[in-house]
C-alpha positions as CSV (number, residue, x, y, z in Angstrom):
1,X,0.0,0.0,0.0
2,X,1.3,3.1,-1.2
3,X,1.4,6.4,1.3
4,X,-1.0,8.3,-0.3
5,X,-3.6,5.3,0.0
6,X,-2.5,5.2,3.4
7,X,-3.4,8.0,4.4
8,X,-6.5,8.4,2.5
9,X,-7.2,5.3,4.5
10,X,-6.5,7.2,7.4
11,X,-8.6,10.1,6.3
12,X,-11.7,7.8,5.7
13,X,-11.3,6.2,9.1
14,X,-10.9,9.5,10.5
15,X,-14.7,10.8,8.6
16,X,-16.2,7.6,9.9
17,X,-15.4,8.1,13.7
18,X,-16.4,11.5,13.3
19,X,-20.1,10.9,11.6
20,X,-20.6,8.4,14.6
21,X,-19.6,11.2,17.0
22,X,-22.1,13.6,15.8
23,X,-25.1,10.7,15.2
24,X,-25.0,10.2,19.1
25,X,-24.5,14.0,19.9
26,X,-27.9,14.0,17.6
27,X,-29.1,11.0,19.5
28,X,-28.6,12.4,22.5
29,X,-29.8,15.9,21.8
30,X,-32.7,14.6,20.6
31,X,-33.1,12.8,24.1
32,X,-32.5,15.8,25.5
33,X,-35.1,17.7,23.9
34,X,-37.9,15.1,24.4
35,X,-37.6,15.0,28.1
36,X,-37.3,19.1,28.2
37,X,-40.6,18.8,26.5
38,X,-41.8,16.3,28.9
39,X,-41.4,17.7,32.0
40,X,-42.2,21.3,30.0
41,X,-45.7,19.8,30.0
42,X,-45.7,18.2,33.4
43,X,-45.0,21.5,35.0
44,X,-47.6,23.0,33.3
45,X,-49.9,20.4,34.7
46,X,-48.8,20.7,37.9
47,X,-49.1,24.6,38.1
48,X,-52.8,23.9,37.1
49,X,-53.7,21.3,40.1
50,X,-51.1,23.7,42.3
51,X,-53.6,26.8,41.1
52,X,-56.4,25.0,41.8
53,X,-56.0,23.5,45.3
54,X,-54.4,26.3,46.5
55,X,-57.3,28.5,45.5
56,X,-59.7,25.7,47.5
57,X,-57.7,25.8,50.3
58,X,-57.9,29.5,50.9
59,X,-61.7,29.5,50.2
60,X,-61.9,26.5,53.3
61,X,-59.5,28.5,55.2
62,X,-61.5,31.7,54.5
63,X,-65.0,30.1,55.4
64,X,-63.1,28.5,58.5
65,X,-62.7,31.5,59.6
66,X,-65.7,33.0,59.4
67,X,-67.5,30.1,60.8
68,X,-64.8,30.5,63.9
69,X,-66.6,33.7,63.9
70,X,-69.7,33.3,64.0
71,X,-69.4,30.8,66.8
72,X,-68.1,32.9,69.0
């Protein structure tokens, strides 16, 4: 094997390592990016619920109160 095919070799071997190296930087940003978007719409759920209860539980608190009140 001459140089020159040599390092051409070189080269291609070179090219292939590299095109794995980005596939599983894509892989993996692509991982990253579907569990941003996951928990994205989790915490959106949760702020709901959180919203909700939390407005409850100062309406109970509030009528608590007033019934503490009135007992009195």
């Amino acid at each position: 094997m001459s140089k020159k095919n040599k390092v051409i070799s070189d080269y291609k071997k070179i090219i292939q390592i590299q095109e794995r190296i980005i596939k599983a930087k894509e892989k993996e940003f692509k991982l990253v990016e579907k569990l941003f978007f996951e928990y994205m719409d989790r915490e959106e759920l949760y702020a709901h619920w959180y919203t909700r209860y939390r407005f409850i539980a100062e309406l109970l608190i509030e009528k608590l109160k007033m019934k503490g009140a009135t007992d009195e």
